[in-house]
C-alpha positions as CSV (number, residue, x, y, z in Angstrom):
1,X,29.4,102.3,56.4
2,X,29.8,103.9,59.8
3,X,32.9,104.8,61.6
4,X,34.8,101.9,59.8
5,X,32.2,99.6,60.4
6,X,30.4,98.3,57.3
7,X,26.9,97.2,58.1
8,X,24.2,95.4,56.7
9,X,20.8,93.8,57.6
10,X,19.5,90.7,55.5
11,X,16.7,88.2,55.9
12,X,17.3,88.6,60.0
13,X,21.4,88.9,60.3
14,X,22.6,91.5,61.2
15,X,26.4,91.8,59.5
16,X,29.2,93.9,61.1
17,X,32.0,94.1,59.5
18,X,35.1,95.5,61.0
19,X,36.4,97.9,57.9
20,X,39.7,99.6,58.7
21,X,41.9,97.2,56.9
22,X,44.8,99.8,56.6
23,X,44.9,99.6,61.0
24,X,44.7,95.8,60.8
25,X,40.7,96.9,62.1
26,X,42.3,98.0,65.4
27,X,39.4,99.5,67.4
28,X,39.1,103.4,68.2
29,X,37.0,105.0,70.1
30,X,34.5,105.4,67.2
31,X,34.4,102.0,65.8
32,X,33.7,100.8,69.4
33,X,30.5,103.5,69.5
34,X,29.8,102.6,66.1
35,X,29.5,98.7,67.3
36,X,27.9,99.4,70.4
37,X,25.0,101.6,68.8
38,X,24.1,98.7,66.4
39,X,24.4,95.8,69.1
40,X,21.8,98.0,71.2
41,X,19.8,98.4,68.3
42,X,19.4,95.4,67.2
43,X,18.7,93.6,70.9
44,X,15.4,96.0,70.3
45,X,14.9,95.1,66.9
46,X,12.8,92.0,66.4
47,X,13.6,91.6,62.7
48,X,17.5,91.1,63.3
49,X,17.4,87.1,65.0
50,X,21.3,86.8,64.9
51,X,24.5,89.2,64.3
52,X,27.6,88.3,62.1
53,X,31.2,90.2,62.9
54,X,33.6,89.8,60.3
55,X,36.5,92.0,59.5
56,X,38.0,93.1,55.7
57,X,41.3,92.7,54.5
58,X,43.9,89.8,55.9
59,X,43.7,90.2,59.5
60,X,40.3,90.5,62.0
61,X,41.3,92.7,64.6
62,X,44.9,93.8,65.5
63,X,43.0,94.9,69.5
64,X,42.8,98.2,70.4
65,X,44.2,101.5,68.9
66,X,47.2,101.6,71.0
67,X,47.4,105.7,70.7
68,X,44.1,105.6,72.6
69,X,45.6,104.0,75.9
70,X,46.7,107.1,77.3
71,X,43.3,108.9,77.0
72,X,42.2,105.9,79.0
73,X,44.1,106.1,81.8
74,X,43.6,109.7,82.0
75,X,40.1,109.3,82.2
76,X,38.1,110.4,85.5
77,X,34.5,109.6,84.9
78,X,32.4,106.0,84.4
79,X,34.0,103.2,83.1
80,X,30.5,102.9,81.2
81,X,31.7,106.7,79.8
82,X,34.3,104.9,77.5
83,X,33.3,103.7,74.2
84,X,35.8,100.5,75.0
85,X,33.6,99.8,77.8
86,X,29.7,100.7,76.2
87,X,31.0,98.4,73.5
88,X,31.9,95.6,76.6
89,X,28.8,96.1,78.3
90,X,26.5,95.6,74.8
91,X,28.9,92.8,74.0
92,X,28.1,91.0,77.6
93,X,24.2,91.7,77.7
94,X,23.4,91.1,74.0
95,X,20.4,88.2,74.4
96,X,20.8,87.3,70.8
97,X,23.2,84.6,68.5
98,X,26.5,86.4,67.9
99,X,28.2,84.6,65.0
100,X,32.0,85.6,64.6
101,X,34.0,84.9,60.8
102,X,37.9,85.2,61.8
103,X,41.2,85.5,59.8
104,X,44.5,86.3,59.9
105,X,45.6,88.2,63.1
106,X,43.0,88.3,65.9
107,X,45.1,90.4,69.0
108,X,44.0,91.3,72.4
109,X,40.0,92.1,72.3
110,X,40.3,90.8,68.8
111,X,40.6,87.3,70.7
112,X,38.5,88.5,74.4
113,X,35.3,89.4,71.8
114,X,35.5,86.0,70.7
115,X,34.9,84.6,74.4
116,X,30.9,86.6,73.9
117,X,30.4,84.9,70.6
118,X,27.8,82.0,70.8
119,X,29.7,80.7,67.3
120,X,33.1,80.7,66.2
121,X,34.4,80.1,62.4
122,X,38.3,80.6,61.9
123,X,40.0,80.2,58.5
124,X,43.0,78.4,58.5
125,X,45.6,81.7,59.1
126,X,43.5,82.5,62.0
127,X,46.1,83.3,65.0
128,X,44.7,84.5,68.3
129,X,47.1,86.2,70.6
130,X,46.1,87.8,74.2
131,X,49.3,89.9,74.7
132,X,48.0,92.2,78.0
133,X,50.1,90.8,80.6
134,X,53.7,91.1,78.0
135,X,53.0,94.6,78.0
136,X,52.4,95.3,81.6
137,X,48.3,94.9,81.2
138,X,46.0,92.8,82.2
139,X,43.4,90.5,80.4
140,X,40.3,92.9,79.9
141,X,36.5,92.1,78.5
142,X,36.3,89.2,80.9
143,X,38.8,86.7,79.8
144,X,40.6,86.4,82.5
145,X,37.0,84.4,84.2
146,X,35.6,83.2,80.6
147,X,39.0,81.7,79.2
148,X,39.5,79.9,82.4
149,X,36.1,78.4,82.5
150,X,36.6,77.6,78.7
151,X,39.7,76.0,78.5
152,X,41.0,75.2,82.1
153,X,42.9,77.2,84.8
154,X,46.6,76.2,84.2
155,X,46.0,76.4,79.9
156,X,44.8,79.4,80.2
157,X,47.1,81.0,82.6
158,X,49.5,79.8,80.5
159,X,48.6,81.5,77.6
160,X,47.8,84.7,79.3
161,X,51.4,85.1,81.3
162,X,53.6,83.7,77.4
163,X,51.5,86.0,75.4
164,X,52.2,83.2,72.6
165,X,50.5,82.8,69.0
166,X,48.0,80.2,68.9
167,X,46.9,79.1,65.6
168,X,43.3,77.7,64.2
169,X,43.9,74.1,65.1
170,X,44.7,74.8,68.5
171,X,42.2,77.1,69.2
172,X,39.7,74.7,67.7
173,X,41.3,71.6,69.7
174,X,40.8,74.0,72.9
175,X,37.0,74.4,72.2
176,X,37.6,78.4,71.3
177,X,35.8,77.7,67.9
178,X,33.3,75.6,65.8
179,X,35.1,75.1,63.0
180,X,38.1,75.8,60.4
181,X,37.0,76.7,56.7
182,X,40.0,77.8,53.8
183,X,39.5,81.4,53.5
184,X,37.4,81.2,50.0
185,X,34.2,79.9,52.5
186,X,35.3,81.4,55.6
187,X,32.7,83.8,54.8
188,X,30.2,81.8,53.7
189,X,29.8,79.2,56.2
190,X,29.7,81.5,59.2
191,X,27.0,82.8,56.9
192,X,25.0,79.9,56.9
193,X,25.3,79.7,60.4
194,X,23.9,82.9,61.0
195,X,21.8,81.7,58.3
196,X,20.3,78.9,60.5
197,X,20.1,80.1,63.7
198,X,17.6,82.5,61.8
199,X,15.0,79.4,61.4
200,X,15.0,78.7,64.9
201,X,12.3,79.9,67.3
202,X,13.6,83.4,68.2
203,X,12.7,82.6,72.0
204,X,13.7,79.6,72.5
205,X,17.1,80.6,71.1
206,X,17.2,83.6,73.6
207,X,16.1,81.3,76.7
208,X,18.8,78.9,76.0
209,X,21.8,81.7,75.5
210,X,20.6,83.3,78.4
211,X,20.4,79.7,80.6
212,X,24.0,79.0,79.4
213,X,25.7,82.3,80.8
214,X,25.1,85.1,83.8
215,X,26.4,88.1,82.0
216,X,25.9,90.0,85.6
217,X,28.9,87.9,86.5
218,X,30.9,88.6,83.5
219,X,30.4,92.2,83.8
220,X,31.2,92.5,87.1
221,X,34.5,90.7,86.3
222,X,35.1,93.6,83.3
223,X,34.8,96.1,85.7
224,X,37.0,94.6,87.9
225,X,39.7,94.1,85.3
226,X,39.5,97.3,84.0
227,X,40.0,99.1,86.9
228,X,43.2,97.1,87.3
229,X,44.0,97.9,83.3
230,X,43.6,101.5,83.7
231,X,45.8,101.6,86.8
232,X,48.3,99.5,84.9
233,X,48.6,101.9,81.4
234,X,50.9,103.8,83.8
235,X,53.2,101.1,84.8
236,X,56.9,101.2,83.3
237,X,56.1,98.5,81.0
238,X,53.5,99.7,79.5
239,X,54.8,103.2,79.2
240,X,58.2,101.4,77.3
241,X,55.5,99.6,74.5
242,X,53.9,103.1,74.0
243,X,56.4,104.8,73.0
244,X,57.9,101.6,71.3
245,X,55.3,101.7,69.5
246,X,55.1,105.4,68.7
247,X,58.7,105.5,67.3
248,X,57.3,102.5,64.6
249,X,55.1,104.9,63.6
């Protein structure tokens, strides 16, 4: 395990598994170097053909370690500097399958990854929930382009502006996953997804992800929205959640 990610690399999937169940798996600036370093190695290494995320404990991903907003906004250099963003950036560019195993609670870039995931399994607790614009953010990691082109303009909107739950059968019904499995095979049948995609030719898998998306597009689009997220950490709104926040804690 590195930096709360747990990894391992069998018969050509590569498994990452989000491993801070105590945080709900919210992402800090070393668990999103941790993930990046792994996706960039294993774009280079031909013996991983696919990569699984997964996440211990009930929930996937509570989003981003809200303590680490304000050393966001006060940075000055790169966006490609922050770990948030090298994690984006791998995410956006990575040629290969990426396979995604989700349950429980799946908040803010615990839902946006799942817009870069080529397959989606959800167990039946699965709740997605994109709360940016609620706190005085904005939709980051390219949603705000890839959920419209997903699932429609005025759906989408919709869901960005209410900040509402949505729960596995929805998200399924809007096309944002493959399938729902009860949490015992969850596991198991993203698994044998992975599993498969394996068997395929490893080009022809690679052509076909790369003739279905134009991640110079999308990454354009991230750096556009977080330029607009960083300027926003400081607005009123998001100041009141922070220290909301804080006080829980």
């Amino acid at each position: 395990m590195s930096d709360n990610i747990a990894v391992n690399l069998q018969n050509g999937v590569l498994s990452l598994r989000l491993d801070r169940p105590a945080k709900k798996n919210a992402l800090n600036g070393a668990a999103y170097g941790a993930l990046s370093d792994q996706l960039l190695r294993a774009g280079e290494d031909r013996e991983v053909r696919a990569v699984l995320i997964s996440a211990e404990g009930p929930d996937f991903c509570a989003g981003n370690d809200i303590m680490e907003f304000p050393a966001m906004a006060a940075h000055k250099g790169a966006p490609e500097d922050m770990p948030v963003f090298r994690f984006l950036k791998a995410l956006t560019f990575f040629a290969k399958p990426l396979v995604a195993a989700v349950q429980g609670q799946a908040v803010g870039i615990g839902t946006t990854m799942l817009l870069h995931c080529d397959q989606v399994w959800l167990g039946p607790d699965a709740r997605l929930s994109l709360p940016f614009v609620r706190l005085g953010l904005v939709p980051e990691a390219g949603s705000s382009l890839l959920l419209r082109q997903r699932i429609g303009h005025v759906r989408a909107f919709d869901w960005l502006t209410s900040g509402r739950v949505i729960d596995a059968e929805t998200a399924l019904g809007w096309g944002l996953a493959n399938g729902i499995c009860d949490g015992e095979t969850l596991g198991d049948k993203a698994q044998a997804a992975a599993d498969r995609l394996t068997q395929l030719s490893p080009q022809a898998v690679v052509h076909t992800k790369a003739l279905m998306r134009n991640p110079d597009q999308v990454w354009q689009h991230i750096l556009r929205e977080g330029a607009i997220f960083r300027q926003q950490l400081a607005s009123p709104e998001a100041q009141a959640a922070f220290a909301a926040f804080a006080s829980r804690g």
